[in-house]
N, C-alpha and C positions, 0 to 999 in steps of 0.2 A: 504494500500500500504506500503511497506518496503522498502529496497535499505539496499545494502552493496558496500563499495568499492573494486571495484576487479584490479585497476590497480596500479601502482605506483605514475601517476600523479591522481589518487584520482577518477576518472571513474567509475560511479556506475552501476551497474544491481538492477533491481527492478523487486518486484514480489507479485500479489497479495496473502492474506495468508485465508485460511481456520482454525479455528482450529480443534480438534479432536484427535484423539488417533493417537499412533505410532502404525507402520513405518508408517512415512510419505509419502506421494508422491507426486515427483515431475513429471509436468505436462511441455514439451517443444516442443516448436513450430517448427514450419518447416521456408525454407527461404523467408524473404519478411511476415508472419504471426505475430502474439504474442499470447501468450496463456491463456490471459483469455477470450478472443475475439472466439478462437478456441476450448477450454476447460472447460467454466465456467456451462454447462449444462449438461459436464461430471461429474466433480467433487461430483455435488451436485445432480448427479441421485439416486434414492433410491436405486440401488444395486451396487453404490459405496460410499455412504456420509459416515459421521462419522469419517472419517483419518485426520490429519492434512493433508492440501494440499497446496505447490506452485505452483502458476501459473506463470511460469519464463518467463521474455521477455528477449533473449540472448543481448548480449551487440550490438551496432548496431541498434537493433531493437525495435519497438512498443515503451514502455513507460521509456526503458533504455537509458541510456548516447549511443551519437553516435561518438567517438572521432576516429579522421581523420589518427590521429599516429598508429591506433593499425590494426594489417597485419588480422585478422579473417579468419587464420588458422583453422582447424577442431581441431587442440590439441589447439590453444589460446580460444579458444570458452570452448572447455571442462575445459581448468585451471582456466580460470575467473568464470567460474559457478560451481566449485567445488570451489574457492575462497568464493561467494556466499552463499555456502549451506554451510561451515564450519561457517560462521558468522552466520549465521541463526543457527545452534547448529544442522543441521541434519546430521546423520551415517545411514547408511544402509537405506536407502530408496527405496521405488518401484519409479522406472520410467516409465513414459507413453509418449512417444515422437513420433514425428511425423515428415516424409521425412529427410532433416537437420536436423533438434532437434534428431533423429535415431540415423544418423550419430556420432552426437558429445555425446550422451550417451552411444555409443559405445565406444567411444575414451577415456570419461568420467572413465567409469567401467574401460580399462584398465590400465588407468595412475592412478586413484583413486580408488582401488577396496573396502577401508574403507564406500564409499559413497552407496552405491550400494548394494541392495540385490536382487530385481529383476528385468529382461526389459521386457517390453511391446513395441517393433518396430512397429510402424502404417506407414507400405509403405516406409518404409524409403528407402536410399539408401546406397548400400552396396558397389559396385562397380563404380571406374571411369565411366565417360561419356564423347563421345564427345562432342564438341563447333561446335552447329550447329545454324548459322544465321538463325536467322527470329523464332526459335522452341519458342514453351513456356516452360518459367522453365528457371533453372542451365542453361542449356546446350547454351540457346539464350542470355543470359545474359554473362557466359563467351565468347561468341563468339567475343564480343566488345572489344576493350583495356579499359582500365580503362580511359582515357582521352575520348575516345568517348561516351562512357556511360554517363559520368559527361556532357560532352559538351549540350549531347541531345538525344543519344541514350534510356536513362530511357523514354524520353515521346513515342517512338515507344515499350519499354515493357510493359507500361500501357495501350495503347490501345491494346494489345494482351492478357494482363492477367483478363483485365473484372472486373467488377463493385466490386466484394466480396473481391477478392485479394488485386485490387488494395487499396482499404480500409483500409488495415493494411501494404501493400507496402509503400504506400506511408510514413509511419511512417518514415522506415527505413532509416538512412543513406547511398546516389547514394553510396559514398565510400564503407560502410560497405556490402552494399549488391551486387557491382561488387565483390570485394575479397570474399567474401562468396560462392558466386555464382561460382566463378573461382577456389577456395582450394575444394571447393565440388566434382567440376566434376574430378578435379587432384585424389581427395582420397586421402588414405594416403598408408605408409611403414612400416609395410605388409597391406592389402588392409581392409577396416571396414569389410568386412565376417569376412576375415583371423580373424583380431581380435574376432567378435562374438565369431566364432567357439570355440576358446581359453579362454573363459570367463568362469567361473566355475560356475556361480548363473544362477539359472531358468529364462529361455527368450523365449517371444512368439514373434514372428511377425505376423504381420493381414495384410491383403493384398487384395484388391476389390477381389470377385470370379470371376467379369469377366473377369480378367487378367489371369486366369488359363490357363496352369499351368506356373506354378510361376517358373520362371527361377536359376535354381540350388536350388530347394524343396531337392529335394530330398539327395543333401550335407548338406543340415542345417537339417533338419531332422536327419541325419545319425551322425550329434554332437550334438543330444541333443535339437534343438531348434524346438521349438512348431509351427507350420507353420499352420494358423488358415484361411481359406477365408472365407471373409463378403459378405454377397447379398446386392444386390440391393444400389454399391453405386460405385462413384469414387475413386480419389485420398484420398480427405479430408472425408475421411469415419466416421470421427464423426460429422459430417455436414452433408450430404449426408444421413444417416442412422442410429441417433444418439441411438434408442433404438439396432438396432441390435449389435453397437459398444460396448455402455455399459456392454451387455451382454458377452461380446465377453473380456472383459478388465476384466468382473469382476470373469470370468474361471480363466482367466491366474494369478489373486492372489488372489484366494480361498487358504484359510489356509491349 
């Protein structure tokens, strides 16, 4: 385990490390996950081992600091974990991120393009959402104010998100994970496509195939971005389907 400080009042992120060759990759979770929890049978598949690899838990979440001051904006998320990966001594690295963790690798590459060399998007999200009461996900989570959430709201999203999630839910901070959950579904300005689209390193997205087709394919296709559907799995398609993911991760950074 490691930790660097990424805030002013001393606030750390922590991440497990693999060692191995450069580029490095980094590995980021989705909202309410951590990523060695989600990724650590990625890492060490035989047809991706051998890289150094972090397993990053965003601030807020799993094994990081959860402090109650910081807003867990989509760009605060990407400068503390690019705060992160400068103390850790990585440049250019592949990232493989997932839902949220998409999101802010997104935001990541564009504020930080030194960091970055290639994405790997597993379902992320790219586009606002509404704030729909009672839904799973961002969207049920924003629907709440932040006060009702904290008060008691999080024990009606735990019985909704089920035995696996709530597992690594629970880690996170009510706070961290209401504002997470609410700067998610807001997006950002210009929107996370927007941004992909405008990213100049090689980027796949993977996506369950049974969600086909994949809403606005064919614009991300049409700038460049690799639009890959997996069988036979859900959301958390490296859980879900972990040999057909690996395979599918270990296309999109073939030399």
């Amino acid at each position: 385990m490691h930790s660097a400080a990424v805030t002013a009042e001393g606030d750390r992120i922590r991440w497990v490390e693999l060692p191995g060759r450069d580029p490095a990759r980094v590995y980021v979770h989705g909202l309410g996950a951590s990523s060695p929890a989600y990724f650590a049978a990625t890492a060490v598949h035989p047809l991706l081992a051998g890289h150094r690899s972090l397993l990053v838990d965003l601030l807020g979440h799993g094994h990081s600091d959860r402090p109650v001051t910081f807003a867990y904006t989509l760009e605060d998320h990407a400068d503390a974990l690019a705060a992160a990966l400068r103390a850790a001594g990585v440049t250019g690295a592949d990232f493989v991120a997932h839902s949220m963790g998409g999101s802010v690798a997104v935001v990541l590459a564009a504020r930080h393009p030194e960091l970055v060399s290639r994405l790997v998007l597993v379902d992320a999200n790219l586009d606002p959402l509404p704030r729909v009461p009672g839904a799973l996900g961002s969207s049920g989570i924003a629907a709440y104010t932040e006060e009702e959430f904290v008060a008691g709201g999080w024990r009606e999203v735990r019985d909704r998100a089920g035995a696996h999630w709530w597992s690594t839910m629970r880690l996170a901070g009510l706070e961290a994970l209401h504002r997470s959950a609410s700067h998610l579904v807001d997006g950002t300005d210009p929107t996370m496509r927007e941004l992909l689209l405008g990213l100049p390193v090689p980027r796949t997205f993977l996506f369950p195939e049974a969600d086909a087709p994949f809403p606005g394919a064919d614009g991300l296709t049409a700038g460049g971005v690799s639009v890959v559907p997996v069988p036979d799995c859900g959301h958390t398609i490296m859980l879900d389907n972990p040999e057909a993911f690996a395979r599918a991760v270990a296309e999109a950074l073939a030399p």
